[in-house]
N, C-alpha and C positions, 0 to 999 in steps of 0.2 A: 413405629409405623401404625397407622390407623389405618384399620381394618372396614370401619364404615365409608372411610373417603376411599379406598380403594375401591370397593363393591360398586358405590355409587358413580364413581371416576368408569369402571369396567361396562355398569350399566350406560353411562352417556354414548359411551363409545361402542356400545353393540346396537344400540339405536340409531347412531349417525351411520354407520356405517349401513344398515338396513334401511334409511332411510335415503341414503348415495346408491346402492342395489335398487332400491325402487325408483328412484330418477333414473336410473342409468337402464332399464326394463323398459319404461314407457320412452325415452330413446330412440332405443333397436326397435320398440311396437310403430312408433312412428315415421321410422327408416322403413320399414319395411312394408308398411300400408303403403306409402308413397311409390317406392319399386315395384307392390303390385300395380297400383292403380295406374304406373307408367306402362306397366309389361299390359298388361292390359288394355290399356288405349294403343300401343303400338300395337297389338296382334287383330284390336276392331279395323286399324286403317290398313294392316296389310289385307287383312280378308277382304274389306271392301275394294281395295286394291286390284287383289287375286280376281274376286266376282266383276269387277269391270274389263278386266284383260279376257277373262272367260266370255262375258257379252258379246265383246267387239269382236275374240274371233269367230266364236258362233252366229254371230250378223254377216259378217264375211263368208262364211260356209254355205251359209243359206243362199245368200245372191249368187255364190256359184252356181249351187244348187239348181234354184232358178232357171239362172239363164242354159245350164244342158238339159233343164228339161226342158224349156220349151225350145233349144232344138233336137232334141231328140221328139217333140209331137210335130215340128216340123216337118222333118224327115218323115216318120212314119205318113202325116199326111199326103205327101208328095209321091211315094210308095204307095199310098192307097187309091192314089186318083184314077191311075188307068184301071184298075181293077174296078172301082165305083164307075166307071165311063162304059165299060164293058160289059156289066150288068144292068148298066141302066140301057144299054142298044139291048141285049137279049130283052130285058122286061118288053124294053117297045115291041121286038119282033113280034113275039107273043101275043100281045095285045091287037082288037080288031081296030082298023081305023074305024 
């Protein structure tokens, strides 16, 4: 048995094989940049998603919003007129012609 073909035989094969670990490492490096970069684009479009569904219903609140208040200054207007009519006869009374 030769001793130096064996060593050299051991050495080939502890280098192939480290050199099959290092293809097979940039691999899974590359499987897995890719699954980020997918997880990641999916969680920018559901956020933007999320932020337009938040928009639309916050645009929706608001028009409700809106339109009771201005009938609620409706109302209060309508409620203050006789009371403004009845001050404005007292101011005249007062007043000399």
């Amino acid at each position: 048995m030769d001793v130096n073909k064996t060593a050299q035989d051991a050495a080939y094969i502890t280098v192939g094989l480290g050199v099959i670990a290092f293809q097979r490492a940039q691999v899974l490096r590359n499987e897995v940049t890719k699954s980020v970069a997918g997880d990641s684009t999916k969680l920018q479009a559901d956020a933007k998603a999320r932020a337009t569904e938040v928009r639309t219903t916050v645009e929706h609140q608001l028009g409700e919003l809106r339109t009771e208040a201005a009938r609620l200054v409706a109302k209060v207007e309508e409620a203050l007129e006789p009371v403004a009519k009845e001050i404005q006869t007292q101011v005249r009374s007062l007043l000399p012609v």
